[in-house]
C-alpha positions, 0 to 999 in steps of 0.5 A, spaced: 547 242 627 555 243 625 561 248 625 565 251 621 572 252 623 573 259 619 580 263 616 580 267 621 580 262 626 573 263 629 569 257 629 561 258 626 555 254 627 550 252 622 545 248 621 542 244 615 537 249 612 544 254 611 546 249 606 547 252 598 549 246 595 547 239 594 553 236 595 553 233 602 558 236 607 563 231 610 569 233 616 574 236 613 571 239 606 572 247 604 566 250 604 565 258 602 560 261 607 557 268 610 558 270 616 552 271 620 551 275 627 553 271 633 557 267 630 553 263 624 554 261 617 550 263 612 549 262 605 553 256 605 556 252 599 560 246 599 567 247 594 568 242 589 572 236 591 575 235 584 577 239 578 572 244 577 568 245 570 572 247 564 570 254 561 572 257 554 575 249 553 580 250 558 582 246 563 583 250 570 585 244 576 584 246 583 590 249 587 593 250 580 598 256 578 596 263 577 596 264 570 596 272 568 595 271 560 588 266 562 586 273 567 586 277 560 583 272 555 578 272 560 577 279 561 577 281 555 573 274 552 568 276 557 568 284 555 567 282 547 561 277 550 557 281 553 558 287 549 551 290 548 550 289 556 557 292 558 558 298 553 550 299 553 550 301 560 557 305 560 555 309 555 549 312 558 552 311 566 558 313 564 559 316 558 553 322 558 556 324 565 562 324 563 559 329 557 556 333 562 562 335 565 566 336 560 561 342 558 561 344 564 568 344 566 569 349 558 564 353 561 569 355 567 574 356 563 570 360 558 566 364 562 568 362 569 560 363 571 556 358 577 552 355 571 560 352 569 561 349 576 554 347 578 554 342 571 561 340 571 558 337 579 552 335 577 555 330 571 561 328 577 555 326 582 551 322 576 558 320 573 561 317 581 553 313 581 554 311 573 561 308 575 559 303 581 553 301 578 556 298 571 561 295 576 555 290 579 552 290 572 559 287 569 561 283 575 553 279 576 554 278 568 562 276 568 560 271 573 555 268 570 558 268 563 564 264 566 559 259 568 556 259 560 549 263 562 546 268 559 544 274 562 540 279 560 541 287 561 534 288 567 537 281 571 545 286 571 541 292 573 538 289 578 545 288 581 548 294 579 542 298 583 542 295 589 549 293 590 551 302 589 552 304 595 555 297 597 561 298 592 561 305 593 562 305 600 568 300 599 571 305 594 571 310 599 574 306 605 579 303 601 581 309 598 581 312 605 586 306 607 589 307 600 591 314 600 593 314 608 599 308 606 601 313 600 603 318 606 609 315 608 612 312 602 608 309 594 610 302 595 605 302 602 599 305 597 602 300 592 601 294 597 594 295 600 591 296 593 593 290 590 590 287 597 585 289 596 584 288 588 578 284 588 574 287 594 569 289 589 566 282 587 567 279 593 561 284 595 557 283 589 558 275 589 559 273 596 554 279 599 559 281 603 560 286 608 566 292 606 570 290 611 569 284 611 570 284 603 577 287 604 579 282 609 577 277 604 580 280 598 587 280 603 586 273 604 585 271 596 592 276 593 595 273 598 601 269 595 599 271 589 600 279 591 606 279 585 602 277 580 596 281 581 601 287 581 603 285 574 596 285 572 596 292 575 602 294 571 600 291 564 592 295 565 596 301 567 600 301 560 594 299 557 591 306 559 596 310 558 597 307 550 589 309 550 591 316 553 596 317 548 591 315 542 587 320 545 593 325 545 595 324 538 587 326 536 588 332 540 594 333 535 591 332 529 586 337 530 591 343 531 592 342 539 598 340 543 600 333 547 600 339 553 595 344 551 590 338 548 585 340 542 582 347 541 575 343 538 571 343 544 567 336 542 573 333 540 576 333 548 568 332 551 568 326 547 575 323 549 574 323 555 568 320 553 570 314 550 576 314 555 572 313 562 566 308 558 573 304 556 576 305 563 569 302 567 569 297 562 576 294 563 578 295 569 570 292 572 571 285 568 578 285 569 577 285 577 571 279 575 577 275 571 582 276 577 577 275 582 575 268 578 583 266 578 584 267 585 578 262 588 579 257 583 587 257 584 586 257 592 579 253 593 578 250 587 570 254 586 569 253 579 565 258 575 558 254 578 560 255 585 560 263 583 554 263 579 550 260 584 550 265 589 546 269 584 541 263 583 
C-alpha cells in the first residue's frame, strides 16, 4: 500500500496492482492517476523522470516553455497524417448532417412546411452526434500518432462511440458555465473558456469524469492561460479567413457578402465543407495543445499519453 499526495491536496491510497507503469514508484515521484471512490488511485502512471521521447525530430525537455508555433505544426502535422481517418468520419459524421440541414433550413424559407423544420432538426440532432464522435476519433488518434502509432479507423471509432456522451455532457456543462460568465461581462466567458480548453482530451485520454476534467483542464492552462488564449485567436482568424472564402464563393456565384448565394447546392455545400474543417481543426488543435501542456508541466511524453489507450 502507498499514498498519493493529489493537486487538490487530498491524499489517495493504492496498492500495486493500480500501477500502469513499469517504472518503479519512488517517495516523491509525480505520478498521473484517476481518482477512485473513497479516495483511491487508479490507473496509475509513473511520469518520466528524464526528458521525454522526441517526436517528428524535436526535442521537447520537461518543465520547458510553451511553444505556440510546436502547438500548430503539431496540430496540422497530425491532421495531414491522419488524413483518411480524420476527413473520412467527418465527411460522413459531420458533413451529411450538415447537408441535411441545409435542405432542411431552404425548404423553411421556401415553403415554410413542418416537412422543413423536422429535416433541419433531424440533421442538427445527427450533426450534434456526428461532432463529438469525430472528436474522441481524433484525439485517440492524435495521441497515438504523437507517440508514432498507427491507428486504424475501427480502433478510433471505438473511442469516438463510447466516449459521445461523455464529451457531450462536457460540451453542455461548459457551455452552461460558459454563457453564465459572458452574462456580466465577454472577458469572464473568455477566462473560463480558455480554462477549460483542454477539458475534452482529458475525458478521452485520462477517462475522467466531467467535472473532474474541467478541474483538470484549470490546473493544466494554469500559467500558461495567455497562451492559450492566443492559440484561440489565431484558430479564430483562421475561421473567419475560411468564412470569407466561402463568402467570396457566394459572390461569384451572383449573390451577395449579406445575402450569400442564390444557388441552392453552393450554400448546402459551404456549409458543408466549413463544419468538416471546423471539427477537423478545432478537434486535433485541443489534441496538440492538450500534449504541450503536460509535457511542459509533467513532463508526459507521448508514450505516457498513449499507454492509457493500451
Amino acid at each position: 500500500m502507498g499514498a498519493i499526495l493529489g493537486d487538490d491536496t487530498a491524499r489517495y491510497l493504492f496498492n500495486a496492482t493500480q500501477v500502469r507503469t513499469p517504472l518503479p514508484l519512488t517517495r516523491g515521484q509525480k505520478v498521473d492517476f484517476v481518482p477512485g471512490a473513497d479516495l483511491q488511485a487508479t490507473e496509475i502512471f509513473a511520469l518520466q523522470a528524464v526528458a521525454p521521447p522526441t517526436w517528428a525530430g524535436q526535442s521537447v525537455s520537461r518543465g520547458g516553455q510553451f511553444d505556440l508555433g510546436r502547438v500548430i505544426q503539431r496540430t496540422f502535422t497530425t491532421i495531414r497524417e491522419n488524413a483518411a481517418i480524420f476527413f473520412g468520419a467527418a465527411t460522413v459524421m459531420v458533413g451529411a448532417p450538415s447537408a441535411v440541414m441545409g435542405l432542411g433550413q431552404s425548404t423553411v424559407v421556401t415553403d415554410g412546411g413542418a416537412a422543413g423544420f423536422l429535416t433541419m432538426a433531424a440533421g442538427w440532432v445527427f450533426y450534434l452526434a456526428g461532432l463529438y464522435m469525430v472528436q474522441g476519433m481524433v484525439v485517440k488518434a492524435a495521441i497515438n500518432g504523437f507517440n508514432g502509432k498507427t491507428t486504424s479507423f475501427s480502433q478510433a471509432f471505438d473511442v469516438g462511440v463510447k466516449m459521445f456522451l461523455p464529451l457531450l455532457g462536457l460540451a453542455i456543462i461548459a457551455g452552461l458555465g460558459t454563457g453564465l460568465a459572458s452574462l456580466a461581462l465577454i472577458v469572464p466567458g473568455v477566462i473560463v473558456a480558455v480554462m477549460w480548453s483542454v477539458a475534452s482530451p482529458a475525458v478521452v485520454v485520462e477517462q475522467r469524469s466531467i467535472f473532474e476534467s474541467l478541474q483538470r483542464s484549470r490546473d493544466l492552462t494554469r500559467g500558461y492561460r495567455w497562451n492559450v488564449f492566443g492559440l484561440m485567436v489565431i484558430y479564430v482568424i483562421l475561421s473567419w479567413i475560411i468564412g470569407a472564402a466561402v463568402g467570396a464563393l457566394g459572390l461569384a456565384t451572383g449573390g451577395g457578402f449579406f445575402d450569400g448565394s442564390p444557388n441552392l447546392w453552393v450554400n448546402v455545400a459551404s456549409d458543408v465543407v466549413v463544419n468538416i474543417l471546423s471539427a477537423v481543426v478545432a478537434s486535433a488543435g485541443v489534441a496538440a495543445l492538450y500534449y504541450e501542456l503536460r509535457t511542459v508541466k509533467e513532463g508526459a511524453g507521448p508514450e505516457a499519453l498513449a499507454a492509457i489507450f493500451d
